[in-house]
N, C-alpha and C positions, 0 to 999 in steps of 0.2 A: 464405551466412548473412546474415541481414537487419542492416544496419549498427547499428540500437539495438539489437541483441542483441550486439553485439563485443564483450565483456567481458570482460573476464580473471573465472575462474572459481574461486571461495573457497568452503573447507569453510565450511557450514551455521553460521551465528550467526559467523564472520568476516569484521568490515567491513572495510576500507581502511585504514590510518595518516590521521590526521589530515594536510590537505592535500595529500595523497596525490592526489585528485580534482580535475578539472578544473573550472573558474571555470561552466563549462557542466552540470555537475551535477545541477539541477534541471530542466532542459533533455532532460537525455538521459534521466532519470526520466521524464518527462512523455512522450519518445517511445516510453519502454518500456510504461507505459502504454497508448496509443493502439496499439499492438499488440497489447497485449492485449484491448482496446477492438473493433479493426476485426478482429481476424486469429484474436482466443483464440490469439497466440502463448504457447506454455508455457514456452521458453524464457526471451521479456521477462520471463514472470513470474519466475521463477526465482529474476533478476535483483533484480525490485523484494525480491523472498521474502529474499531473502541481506540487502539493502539495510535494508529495514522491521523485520522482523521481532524482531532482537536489542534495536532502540531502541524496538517496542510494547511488549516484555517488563520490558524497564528503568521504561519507563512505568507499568506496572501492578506492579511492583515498589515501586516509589517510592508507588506509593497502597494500599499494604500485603497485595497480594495475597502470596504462597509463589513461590517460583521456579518449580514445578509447576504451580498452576494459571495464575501470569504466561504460561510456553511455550503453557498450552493457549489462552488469550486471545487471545495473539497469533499463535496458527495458525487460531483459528476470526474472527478481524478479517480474517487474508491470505485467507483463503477469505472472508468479505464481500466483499471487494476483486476478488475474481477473480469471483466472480457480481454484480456489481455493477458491473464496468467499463464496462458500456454507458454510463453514466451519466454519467462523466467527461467533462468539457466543460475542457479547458487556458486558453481565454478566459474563463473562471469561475473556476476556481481553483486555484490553486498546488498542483502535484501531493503533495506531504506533505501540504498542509492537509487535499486530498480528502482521503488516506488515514489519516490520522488521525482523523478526524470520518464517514470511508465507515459501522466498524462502529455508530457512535451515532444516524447516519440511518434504520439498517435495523431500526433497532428503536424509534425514535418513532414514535407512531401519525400515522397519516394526518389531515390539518384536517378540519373536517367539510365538509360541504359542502350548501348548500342552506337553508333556516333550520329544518331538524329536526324542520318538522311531520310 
């Protein structure tokens, strides 16, 4: 098994205990990532899925979405994240920040480009 995938394995929407996680944390995020990046490991993903997921839900909770359509947000965000992993660059940016701003990218439009004659 590929070492960023070693991960003790929690039912769906259960994170860690606080502190519970190593000081390495965003670290090994970031490799789970690039796995998913270089490899479409599904496992990594999983991982990030378990990880991300319950705090996108929270998120869009907190900005007055339904706990129903919050879940559905944050399964069609993790799936921008998983068609979108190419994109991921770790020397650019803090893998939560990617992944919190991934589903906002994918649906601003493109600059223009040219002067639009």
């Amino acid at each position: 098994m590929d070492r960023a995938c070693a991960t003790q394995r929690r039912p769906m929407g259960q994170s860690p205990r606080r502190g519970s996680e190593p000081a390495s944390g965003d670290r090994q995020r970031a490799d789970l990532l690039e796995a998913v990046r270089l490899r479409r490991d599904r496992l990594a993903f999983t991982d990030l899925f378990h990880h991300y997921a319950p705090r996108l839900k929270s998120l869009y909770v907190g900005r007055g979405a339904s706990a129903a359509v919050a879940e559905e947000l944050a399964q069609e965000a993790m799936l921008t994240v998983w068609r979108r992993a190419e994109l991921y660059d770790r020397r650019r940016a803090n893998v939560s920040a990617w992944i919190y701003d991934c589903p906002q990218q994918a649906h601003r439009p493109d600059p223009p480009t040219g002067s639009g004659r």
